[in-house]
N, C-alpha and C positions, 0 to 999 in steps of 0.2 A: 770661277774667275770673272772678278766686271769685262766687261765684254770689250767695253771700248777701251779697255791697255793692251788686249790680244796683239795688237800689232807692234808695241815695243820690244818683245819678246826677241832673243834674240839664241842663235844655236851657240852653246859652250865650246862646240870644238872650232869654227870656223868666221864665228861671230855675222853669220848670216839669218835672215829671217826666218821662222820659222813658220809651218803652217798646219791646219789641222785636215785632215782626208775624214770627214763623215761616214764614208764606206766601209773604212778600217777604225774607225772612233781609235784614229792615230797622231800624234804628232810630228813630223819629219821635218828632217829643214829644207829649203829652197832651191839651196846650191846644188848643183846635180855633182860637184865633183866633190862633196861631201861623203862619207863614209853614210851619214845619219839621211842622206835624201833617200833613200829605198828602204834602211832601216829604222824601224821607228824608235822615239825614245822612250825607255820605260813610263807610265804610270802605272802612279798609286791613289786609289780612292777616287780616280777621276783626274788629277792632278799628274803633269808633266813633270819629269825627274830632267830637269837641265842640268846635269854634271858629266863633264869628262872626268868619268874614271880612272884612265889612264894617267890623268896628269892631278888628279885630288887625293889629300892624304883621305879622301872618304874610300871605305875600304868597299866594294862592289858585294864583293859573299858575303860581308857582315850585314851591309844593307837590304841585300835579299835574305840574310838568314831571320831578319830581325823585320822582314816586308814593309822595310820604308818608315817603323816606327823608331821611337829615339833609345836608345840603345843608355841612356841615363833613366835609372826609378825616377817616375817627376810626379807630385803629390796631386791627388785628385780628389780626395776626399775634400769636398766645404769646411768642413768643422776644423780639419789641423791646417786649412792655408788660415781660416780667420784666428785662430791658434799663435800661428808663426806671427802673425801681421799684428796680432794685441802686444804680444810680447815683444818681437824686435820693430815694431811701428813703422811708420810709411814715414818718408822724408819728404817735411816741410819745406824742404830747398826744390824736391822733386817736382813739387803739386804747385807750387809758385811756377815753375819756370813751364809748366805745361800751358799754365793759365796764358803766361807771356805767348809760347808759342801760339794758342790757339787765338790772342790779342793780335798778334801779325800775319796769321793766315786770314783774319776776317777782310785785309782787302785783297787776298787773290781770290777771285772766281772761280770754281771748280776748281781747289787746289791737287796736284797730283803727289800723293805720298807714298811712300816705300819706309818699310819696315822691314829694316835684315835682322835677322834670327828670330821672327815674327810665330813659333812655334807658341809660345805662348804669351798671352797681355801681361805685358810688363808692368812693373809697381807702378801703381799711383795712374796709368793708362788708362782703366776700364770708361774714365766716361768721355776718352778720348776718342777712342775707337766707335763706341755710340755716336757720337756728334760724325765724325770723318767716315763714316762704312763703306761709304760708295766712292772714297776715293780713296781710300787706300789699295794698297798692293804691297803685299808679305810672303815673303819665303825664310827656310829654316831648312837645315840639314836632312832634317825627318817631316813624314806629315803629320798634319793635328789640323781640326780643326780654323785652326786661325791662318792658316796658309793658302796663299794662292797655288804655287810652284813650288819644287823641292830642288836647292842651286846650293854654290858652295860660294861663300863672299870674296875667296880668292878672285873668283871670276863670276862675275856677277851678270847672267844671261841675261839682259837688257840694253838697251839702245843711250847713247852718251845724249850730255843735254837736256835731260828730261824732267824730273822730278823738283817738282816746289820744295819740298821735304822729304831729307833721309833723317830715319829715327835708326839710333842701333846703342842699345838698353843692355850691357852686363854682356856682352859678347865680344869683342877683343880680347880679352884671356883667355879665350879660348879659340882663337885662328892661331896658325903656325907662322905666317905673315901678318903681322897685325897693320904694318907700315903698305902691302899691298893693297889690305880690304880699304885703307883708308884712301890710295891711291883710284880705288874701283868707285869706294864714294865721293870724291872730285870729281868723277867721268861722270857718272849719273846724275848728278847735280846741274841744272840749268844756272848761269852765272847769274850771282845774285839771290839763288836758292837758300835752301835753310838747314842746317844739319843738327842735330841733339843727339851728343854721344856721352852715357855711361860709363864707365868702368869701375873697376874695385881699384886701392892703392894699399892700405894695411890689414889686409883679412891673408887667413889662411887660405892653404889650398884646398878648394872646392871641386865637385866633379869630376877628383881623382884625377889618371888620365889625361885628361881633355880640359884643363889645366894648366896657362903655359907662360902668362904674365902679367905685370903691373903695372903701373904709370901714376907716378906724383904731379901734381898739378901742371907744372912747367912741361914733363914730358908729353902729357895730353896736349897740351898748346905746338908743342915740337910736331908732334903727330900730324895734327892738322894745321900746317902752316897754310897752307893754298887758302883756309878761311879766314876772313877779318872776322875777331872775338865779339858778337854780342852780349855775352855775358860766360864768366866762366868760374868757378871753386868748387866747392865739395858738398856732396850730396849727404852725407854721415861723420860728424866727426872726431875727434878721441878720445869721447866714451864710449861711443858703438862700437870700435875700433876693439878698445879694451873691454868688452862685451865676447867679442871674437874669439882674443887671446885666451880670456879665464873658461871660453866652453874649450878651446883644442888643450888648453892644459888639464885641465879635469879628465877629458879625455883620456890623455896621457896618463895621466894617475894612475885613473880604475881600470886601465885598459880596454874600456866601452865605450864608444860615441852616446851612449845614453846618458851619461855622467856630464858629457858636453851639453846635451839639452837639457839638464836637468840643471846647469849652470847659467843656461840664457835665462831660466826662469827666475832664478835664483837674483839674477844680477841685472834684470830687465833695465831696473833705473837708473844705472851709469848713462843708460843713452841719453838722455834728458841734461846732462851736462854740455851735450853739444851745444846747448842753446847759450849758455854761461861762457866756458871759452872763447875767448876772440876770435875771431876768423884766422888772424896771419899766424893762428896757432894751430888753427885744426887743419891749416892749407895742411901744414909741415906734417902732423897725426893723421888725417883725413881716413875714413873707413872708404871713402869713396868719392871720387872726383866725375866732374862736368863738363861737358863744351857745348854752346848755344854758339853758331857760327852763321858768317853767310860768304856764299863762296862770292873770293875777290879773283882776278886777272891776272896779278901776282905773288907771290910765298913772300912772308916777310924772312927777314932777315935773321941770321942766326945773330946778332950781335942783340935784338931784339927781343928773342928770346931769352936773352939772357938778363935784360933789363925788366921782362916781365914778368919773373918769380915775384909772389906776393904772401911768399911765407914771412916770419918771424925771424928769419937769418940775414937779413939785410945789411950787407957792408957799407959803414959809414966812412 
């Protein structure tokens, strides 16, 4: 972990400091009338496990059965991620809007970033993470590599106020609260901060499981109301969408998921029409939607909201 965020760190159950005992290469928190000040909190790999158990659908035996790794097959092999990425491609809306991010952190000094479900570099990230290394801070449910901490985004062990930048990349579908982690990314945000959130809107169900929602473009804006919009639409849209469909129906067919890859391949250049479609067509199809925010003082209004759908169904 960079050394100098140690003290944002903050205890899951009591939201008090936490600290590290050398003697015991422990973590404990602060509070003496904490449960967690005499008992230490797990690590893994070196890495502090900040979760209450008690109160996280993270199941405690599963994460010990599983030692903190993630509990999803997640592809490791070079050859089939550059595989996946030839054939379903990186999003051109993605790598713009990074570029933009990384155009408005060039006037903060030391900016501080936080990356939730930082398990692994998200699409189109890699030479984000190179540029930013020393100031970021990442946690994910399991550890890997790219993690500082192991937390759960319902409750996010860190201190309010803080961070230039939250990044959180294709993970809301998969919290049980999606409207709390977003409430958790308001706190952590210093007012005037910066947020880039991800999600899916017409793909199937993914990760099984662990699986649990969508959001079309308006609902994203709903989500994060606390932020005024720097930029916001869709990262894929409805022909990667219909790329989705024809692999889970093939699926369905042969009764194999291989039928379904064998389908993306097959049908790779539907996506390439995203670029042909109009925008206030793909808002409405979108495989994937956006938010570039910066947190404002007050939530806009739901009447607002309502004025800001920029699909193709527009009442005249």
């Amino acid at each position: 972990m960079y050394r100098k965020d140690f003290e944002i760190l903050r205890c899951p159950i009591c939201n008090s400091k936490i600290r590290f005992e050398y003697v015991h290469e422990s973590y404990y928190c602060n509070n003496e009338l904490c449960s967690k000040s005499h008992q230490n909190f797990p690590i893994v790999n070196g890495k502090p496990v900040l979760i209450d158990f008690e109160k996280s659908i993270i199941n405690y035996d599963i994460f010990k059965k599983y030692e903190g790794r993630s509990v999803v097959v997640r592809r490791k092999k070079e050859i089939l991620v550059k595989m996946k990425s030839f054939f379903q491609g990186e999003s051109v809306i993605t790598k713009k809007n990074i570029e933009l991010i990384i155009k408005m952190l060039s006037n903060i000094n030391d900016p501080k970033i936080l990356i939730i479900g930082g398990g692994e570099i998200g699409a189109g990230f890699d030479a984000f993470y190179k540029r930013y290394s020393n100031n970021i801070l990442s946690f994910d449910i399991y550890e890997s590599d790219y993690v500082d901490f192991i937390a759960d985004g319902h409750h996010i062990p860190v201190g309010s106020d803080y961070f230039d930048l939250v990044i959180c990349q294709a993970v809301l579908e998969h919290v049980i609260n999606p409207n709390g982690v977003a409430l958790e990314i308001n706190r952590v945000t210093k007012i005037g901060g910066l947020i880039y959130i991800e999600t899916p809107f017409m793909q199937q169900v993914h990760e099984g499981p662990y699986d649990f929602t969508r959001f079309s473009e308006s609902g994203h804006r709903l989500l994060f109301r606390n932020f005024k919009v720097i930029k916001s639409g869709y990262t894929a849209g409805a022909g990667t969408a219909l790329i989705w469909s024809l692999s889970y129906f093939f699926s369905g067919i042969f009764r194999t998921r291989l039928a379904g890859r064998i389908a993306r391949i097959f049908f790779f250049w539907l996506r390439f029409f995203d670029s042909i479609i109009p925008s206030n067509y793909n808002i409405d199809a979108a495989c994937g939607v956006y938010f570039f925010g910066k947190k404002s003082s007050f939530p806009i209004s739901n009447h607002s909201i309502i004025n800001y759908y920029q699909g193709v169904q527009i009442q005249k």
